[in-house]
C-alpha positions in Angstrom: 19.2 9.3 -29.5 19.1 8.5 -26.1 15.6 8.5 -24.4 16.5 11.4 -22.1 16.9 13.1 -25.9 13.7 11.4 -27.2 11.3 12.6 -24.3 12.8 16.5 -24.2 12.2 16.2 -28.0 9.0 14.9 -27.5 8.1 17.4 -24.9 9.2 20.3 -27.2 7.0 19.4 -30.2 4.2 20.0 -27.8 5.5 23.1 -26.3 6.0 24.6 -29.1 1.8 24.4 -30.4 0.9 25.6 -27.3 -1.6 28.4 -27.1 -2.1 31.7 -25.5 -3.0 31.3 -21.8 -2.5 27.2 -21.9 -0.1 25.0 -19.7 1.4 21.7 -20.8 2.6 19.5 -18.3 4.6 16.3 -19.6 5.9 13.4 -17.9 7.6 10.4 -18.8 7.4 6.4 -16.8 10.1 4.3 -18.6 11.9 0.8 -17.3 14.3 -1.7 -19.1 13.9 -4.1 -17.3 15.1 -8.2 -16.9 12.5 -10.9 -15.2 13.4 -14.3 -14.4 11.4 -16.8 -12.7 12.8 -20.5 -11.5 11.6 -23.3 -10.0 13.7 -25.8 -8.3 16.4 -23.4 -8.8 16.6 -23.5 -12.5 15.2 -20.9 -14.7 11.9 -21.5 -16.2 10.8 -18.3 -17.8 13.0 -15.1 -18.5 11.8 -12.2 -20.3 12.9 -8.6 -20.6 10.5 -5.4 -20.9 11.2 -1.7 -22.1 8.4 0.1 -22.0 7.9 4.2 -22.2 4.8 5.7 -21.0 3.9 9.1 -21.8 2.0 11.7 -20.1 0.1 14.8 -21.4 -1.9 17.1 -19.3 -3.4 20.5 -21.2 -4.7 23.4 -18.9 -6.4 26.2 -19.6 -7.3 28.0 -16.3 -8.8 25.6 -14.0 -9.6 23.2 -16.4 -7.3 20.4 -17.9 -7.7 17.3 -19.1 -4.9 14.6 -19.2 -3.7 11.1 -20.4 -1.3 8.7 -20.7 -0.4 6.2 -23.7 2.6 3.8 -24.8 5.1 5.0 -26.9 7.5 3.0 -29.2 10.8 5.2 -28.8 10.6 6.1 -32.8 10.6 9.8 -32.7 8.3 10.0 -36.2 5.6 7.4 -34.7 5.5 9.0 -31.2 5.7 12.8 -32.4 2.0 11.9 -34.5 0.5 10.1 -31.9 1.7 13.4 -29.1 -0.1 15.9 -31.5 -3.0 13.6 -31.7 -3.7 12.9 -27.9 -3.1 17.2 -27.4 -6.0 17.7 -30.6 -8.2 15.1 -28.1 -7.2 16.8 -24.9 -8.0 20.2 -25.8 -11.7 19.0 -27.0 -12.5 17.2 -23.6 -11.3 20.3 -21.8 -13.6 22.7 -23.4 -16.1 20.9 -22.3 -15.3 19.9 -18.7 -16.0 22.1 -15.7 -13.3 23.8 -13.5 -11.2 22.3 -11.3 -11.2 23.7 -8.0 -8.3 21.3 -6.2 -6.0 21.7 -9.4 -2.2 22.6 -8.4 0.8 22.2 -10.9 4.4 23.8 -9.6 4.5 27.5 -11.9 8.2 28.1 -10.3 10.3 27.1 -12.4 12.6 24.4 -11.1 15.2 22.1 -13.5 16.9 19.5 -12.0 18.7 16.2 -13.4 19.8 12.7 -11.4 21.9 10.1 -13.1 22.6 7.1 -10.7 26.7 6.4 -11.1 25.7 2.3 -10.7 25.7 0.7 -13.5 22.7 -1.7 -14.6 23.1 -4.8 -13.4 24.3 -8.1 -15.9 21.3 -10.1 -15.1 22.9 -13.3 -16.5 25.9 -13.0 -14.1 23.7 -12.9 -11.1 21.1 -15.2 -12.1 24.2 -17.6 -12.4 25.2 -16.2 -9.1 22.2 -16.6 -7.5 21.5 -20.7 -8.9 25.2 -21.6 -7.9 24.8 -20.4 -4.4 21.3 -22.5 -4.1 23.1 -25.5 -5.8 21.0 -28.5 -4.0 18.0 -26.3 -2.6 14.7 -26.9 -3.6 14.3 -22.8 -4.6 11.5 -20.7 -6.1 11.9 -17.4 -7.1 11.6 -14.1 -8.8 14.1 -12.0 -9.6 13.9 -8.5 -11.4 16.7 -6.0 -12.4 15.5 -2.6 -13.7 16.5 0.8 -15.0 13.8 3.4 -14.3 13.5 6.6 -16.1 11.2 9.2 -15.3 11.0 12.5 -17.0 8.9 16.0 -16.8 8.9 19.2 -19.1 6.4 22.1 -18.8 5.4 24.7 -21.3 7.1 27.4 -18.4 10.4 26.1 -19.4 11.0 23.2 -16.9 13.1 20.3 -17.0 13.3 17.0 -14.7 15.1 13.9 -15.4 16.0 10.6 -13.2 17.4 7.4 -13.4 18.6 5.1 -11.2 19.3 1.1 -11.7 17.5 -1.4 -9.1 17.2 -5.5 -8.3 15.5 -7.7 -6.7 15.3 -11.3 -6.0 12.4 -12.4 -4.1 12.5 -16.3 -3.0 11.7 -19.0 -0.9 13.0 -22.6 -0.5 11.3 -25.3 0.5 11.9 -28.1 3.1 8.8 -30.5 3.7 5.2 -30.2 3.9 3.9 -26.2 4.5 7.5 -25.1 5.8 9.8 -23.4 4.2 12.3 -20.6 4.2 11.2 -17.0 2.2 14.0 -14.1 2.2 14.4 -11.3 0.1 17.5 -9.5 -1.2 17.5 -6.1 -3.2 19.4 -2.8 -3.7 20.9 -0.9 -6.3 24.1 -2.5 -6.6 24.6 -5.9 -6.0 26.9 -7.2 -3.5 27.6 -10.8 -4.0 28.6 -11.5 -0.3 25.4 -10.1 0.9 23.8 -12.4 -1.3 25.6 -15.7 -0.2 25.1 -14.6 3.5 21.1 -14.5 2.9 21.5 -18.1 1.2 23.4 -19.1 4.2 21.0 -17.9 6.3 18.1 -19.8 4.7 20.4 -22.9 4.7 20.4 -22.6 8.3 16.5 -22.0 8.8 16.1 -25.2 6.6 18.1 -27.1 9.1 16.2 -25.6 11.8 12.9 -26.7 9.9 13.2 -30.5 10.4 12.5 -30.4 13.7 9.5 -31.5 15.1 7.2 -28.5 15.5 5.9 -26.9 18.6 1.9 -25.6 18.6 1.4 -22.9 20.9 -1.6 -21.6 22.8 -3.1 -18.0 22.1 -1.6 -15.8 24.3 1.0 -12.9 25.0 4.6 -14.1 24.1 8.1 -11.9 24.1 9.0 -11.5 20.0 11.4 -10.5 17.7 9.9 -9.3 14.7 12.8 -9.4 11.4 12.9 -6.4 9.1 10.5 -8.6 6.5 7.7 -8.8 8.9 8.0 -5.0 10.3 7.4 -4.5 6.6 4.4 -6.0 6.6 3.3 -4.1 9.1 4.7 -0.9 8.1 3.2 -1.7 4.4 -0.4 -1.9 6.2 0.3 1.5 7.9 1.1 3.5 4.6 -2.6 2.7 3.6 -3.9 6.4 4.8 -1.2 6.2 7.9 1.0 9.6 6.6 -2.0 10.7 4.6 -2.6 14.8 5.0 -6.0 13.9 3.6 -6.6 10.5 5.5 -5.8 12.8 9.0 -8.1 15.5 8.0 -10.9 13.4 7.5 -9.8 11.3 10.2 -9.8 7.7 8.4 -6.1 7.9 9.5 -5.1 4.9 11.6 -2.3 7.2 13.0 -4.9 9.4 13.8 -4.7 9.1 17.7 -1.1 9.7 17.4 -2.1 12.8 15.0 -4.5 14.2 17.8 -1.4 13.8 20.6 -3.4 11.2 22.0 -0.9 8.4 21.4 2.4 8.6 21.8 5.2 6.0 20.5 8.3 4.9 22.1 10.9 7.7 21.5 13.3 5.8 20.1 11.3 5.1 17.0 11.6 8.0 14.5 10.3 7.5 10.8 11.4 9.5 7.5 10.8 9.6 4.0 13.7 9.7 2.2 13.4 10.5 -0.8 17.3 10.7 -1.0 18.4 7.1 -0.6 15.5 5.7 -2.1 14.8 5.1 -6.0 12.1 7.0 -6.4 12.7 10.3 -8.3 12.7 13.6 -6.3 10.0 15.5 -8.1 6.1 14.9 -8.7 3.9 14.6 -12.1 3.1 18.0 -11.8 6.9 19.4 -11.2 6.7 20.0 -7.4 10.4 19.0 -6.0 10.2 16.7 -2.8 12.3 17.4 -0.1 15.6 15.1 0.3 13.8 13.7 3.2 10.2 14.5 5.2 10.2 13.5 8.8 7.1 11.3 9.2 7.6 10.5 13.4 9.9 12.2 15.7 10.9 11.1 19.1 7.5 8.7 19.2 5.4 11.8 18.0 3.7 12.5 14.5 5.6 15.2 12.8 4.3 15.9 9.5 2.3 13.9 6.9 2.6 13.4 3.0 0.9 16.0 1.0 0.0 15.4 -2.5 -0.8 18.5 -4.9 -4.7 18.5 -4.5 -4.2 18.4 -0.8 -2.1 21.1 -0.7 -4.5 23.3 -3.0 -7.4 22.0 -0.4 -5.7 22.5 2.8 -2.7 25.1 2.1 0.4 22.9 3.1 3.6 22.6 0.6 3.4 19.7 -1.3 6.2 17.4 -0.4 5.1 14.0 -2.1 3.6 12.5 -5.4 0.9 10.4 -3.9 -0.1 10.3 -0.3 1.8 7.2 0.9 5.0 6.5 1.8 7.6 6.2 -1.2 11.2 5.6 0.5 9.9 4.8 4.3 13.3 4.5 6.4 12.7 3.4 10.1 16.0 4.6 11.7 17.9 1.6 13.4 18.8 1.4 17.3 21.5 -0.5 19.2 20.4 -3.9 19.1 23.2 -5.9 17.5 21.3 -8.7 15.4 24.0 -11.0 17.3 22.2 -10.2 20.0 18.4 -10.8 19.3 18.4 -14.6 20.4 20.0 -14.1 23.8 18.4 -10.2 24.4 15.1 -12.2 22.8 16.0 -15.0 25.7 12.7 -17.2 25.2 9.8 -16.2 22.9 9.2 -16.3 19.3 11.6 -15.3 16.4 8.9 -14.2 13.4 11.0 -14.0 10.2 7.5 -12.9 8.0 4.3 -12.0 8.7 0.8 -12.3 5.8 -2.7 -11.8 5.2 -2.6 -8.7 7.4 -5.0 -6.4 7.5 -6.5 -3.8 10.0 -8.7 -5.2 12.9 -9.1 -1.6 14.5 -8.3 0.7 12.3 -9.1 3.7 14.9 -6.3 1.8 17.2 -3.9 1.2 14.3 -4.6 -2.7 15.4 -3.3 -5.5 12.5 -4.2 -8.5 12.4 -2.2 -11.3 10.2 -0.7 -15.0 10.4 2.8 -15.8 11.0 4.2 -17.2 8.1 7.6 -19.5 6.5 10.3 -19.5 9.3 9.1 -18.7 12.5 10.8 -20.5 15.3 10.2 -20.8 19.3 13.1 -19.7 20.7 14.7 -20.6 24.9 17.6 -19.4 27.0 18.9 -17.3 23.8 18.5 -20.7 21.5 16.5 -21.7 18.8 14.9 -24.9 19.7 12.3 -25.5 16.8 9.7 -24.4 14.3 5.7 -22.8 15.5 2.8 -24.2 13.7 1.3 -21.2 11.7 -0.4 -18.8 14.4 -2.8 -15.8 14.3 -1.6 -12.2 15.8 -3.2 -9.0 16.2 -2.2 -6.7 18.4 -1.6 -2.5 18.4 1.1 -0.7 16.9 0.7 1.7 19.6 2.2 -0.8 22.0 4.5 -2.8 19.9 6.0 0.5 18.8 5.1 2.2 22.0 5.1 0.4 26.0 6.3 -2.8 24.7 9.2 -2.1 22.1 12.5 -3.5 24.1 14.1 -2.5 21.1 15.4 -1.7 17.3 18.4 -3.5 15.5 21.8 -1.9 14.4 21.6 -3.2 11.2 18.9 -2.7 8.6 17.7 -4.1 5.8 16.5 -2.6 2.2 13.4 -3.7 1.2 12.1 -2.9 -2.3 9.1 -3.8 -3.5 8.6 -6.1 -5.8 5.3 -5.0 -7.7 5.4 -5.5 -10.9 1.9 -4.6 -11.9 1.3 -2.3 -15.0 5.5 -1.3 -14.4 8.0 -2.0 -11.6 7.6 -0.4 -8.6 9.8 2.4 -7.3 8.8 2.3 -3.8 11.1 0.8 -0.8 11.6 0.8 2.9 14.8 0.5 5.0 13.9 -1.0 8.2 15.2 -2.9 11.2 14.2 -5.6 13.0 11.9 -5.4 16.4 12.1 -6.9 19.6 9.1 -6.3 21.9 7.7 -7.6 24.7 4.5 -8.7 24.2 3.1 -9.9 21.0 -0.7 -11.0 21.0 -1.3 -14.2 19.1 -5.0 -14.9 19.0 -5.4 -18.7 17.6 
């Protein structure tokens, strides 16, 4: 029995013992997943995890109660311990009170995605992935998943999704505090993208030996790589495209919200759900939109509504939890063969960490440069910056100052891990700008 099988079977058992007037909502967070860790690029711990978690919710009216537990994937085991956890959510419920914000999708709507990638053969790429380091001093995690999710509802509907996902977070180190981090991840692997990111670290470790240069707090011309702008971004999500967050203004976008701010209109921001690998419907069967544009032309043009928003505020729910799932900031024409000489002399930030809001009202982050970040003149990289602090507006770096967005992009996916592998990813570009402020 598959588990697609084993969950609608599940789901069915409780269906069926449903009472008069009561709604069962089911859901279904699965991964089969391989970890790796290695230290000087040799494997030190490997490990692989399937894991099925199992959702129950029980409504009656505007009351519900709701839970999640571990199942094994043997249907006898798991079909006891489903009628138990219903017998225990239908005693809390009697006893809680009503629900006023509770919203669960009552059109019926059955949909079913099955990724054509195949898995992919951890071994193969782990040997891949050693072989193309061969010499480096590497650390690293890598982690190839297949996500499930799953709903059912007593009203008859069905959701299912899979989809396959890597990715291999490392860094390699050259003396002292420097080194060089990069990331690769996707959905299918490409083994020439992966040797051109070890390349490109061989190349920073080169770069690395030389003497470094300290520089003094000020305003300095920077290009900002798709790994920092995710930093940034990943700062952003926390309230940033919240409905609630702008509605009781704790938004940091909440200038741009009021039409106060604008951004630079070449910088547009969607969720999509589409080319992302997070499934297209919500724990309480609302279907997401292939795609919900965030910013338009510089200007806010909707927000992420979860179901309890929508119940409090009246507007379609379009997202599981209020922050961004599959953020895509669209690219511009800024060849990355390019950024040295269009970057001409300034700094070249390859990550940014420790960020944090400074200003949360003026969607100002403060953080520290961090790994491979080199001072760059006339177009060429002449050596690595001692580790310096920023903080500085989004408004401007995104707004007055951006000089522009790269051609190419790169897919980001986080690597969280806690509790179950994350599902959430950005596809972003790099930044040039004109000013960034570095503080001390």
């Amino acid at each position: 029995m598959t588990l697609r099988e084993h969950f609608f079977s599940l789901s069915q058992e409780a269906m069926a013992r449903s009472m008069a007037g009561e709604v069962l909502l089911c859901g279904l967070r699965s991964e089969d997943s391989n970890y790796v860790r290695l230290n000087q690029n040799r494997v030190r711990q490997a490990g692989h995890v399937r894991q099925l978690e199992f959702s129950l919710q029980a409504i009656m009216g505007r009351r519900h109660a709701s839970a999640q537990c571990m199942f094994c994937g043997e249907l006898k085991t798991d079909r006891e311990r489903l009628l138990e956890l219903l017998s225990e959510l239908r005693a809390q419920r009697d006893i809680l009170e009503e629900d006023p914000y509770l919203l669960y999708a009552t059109e019926v709507s059955s949909s079913e995605r099955i990724a054509s990638e195949a898995p992919l053969d951890a071994p193969s790429a782990i040997t891949a992935i050693t072989e193309a380091a061969e010499g480096l001093d590497l650390v690293g995690f890598f982690a190839s998943s297949l996500i499930y999710r799953g709903f059912a509802n007593s009203l008859d509907q069905r959701n299912w999704f899979e989809r396959p996902s890597f990715v291999f977070d490392w860094s390699c180190y050259a003396h002292r505090d420097k080194a060089v981090k990069s990331r690769y991840a996707g959905v299918q692997w490409d083994p020439e993208a992966m040797q051109r990111k070890m390349q490109a670290a061989r190349q920073d470790l080169a770069l690395l030996q030389r003497p470094p240069r300290k520089i003094r707090p000020g305003n300095y011309r920077a290009y900002l790589a798709p790994t920092a702008v995710a930093e940034l971004l990943a700062i952003t999500a926390w309230g940033g495209f919240s409905l609630k967050s702008q509605r009781t203004r704790q938004s940091p976008l909440i200038k741009l919200a009021d039409g106060l701010k604008v951004l630079d209109p070449r910088v547009q921001m969607v969720e999509n759900y589409e080319q992302g690998v997070a499934p297209g419907f919500t724990s309480a069967g609302f279907i997401k939109p292939p795609a919900v544009p965030l910013i338009s032309a510089g200007r806010l043009r909707s927000s992420l509504v979860s179901a309890r928003s929508s119940q409090e505020y009246g507007i379609a729910v379009n997202a599981e939890h209020e922050s961004p799932e599959s953020l895509d900031l669209a690219p511009g024409h800024l060849s990355a063969a390019d950024v040295l000489a269009r970057l001409d002399t300034g700094l070249y930030i390859n990550n940014l960490w420790y960020c944090n809001f400074s200003d949360r009202n003026d969607w100002r982050i403060t953080g520290m440069t961090r790994f491979a970040c080199f001072w760059v003149e006339g177009g060429e990289v002449k050596q690595p910056v001692e580790v310096m602090r920023f903080d500085d507006s989004l408004y401007l770096l995104l707004g007055e100052r951006l000089l522009g967005l790269t051609e190419e992009r790169d897919f980001i996916l986080d690597g969280s891990t806690y509790h179950q592998h994350s599902a959430a990813s950005m596809r972003l570009p790099g930044v040039l700008v004109e000013d960034l402020n570095l503080t001390l």
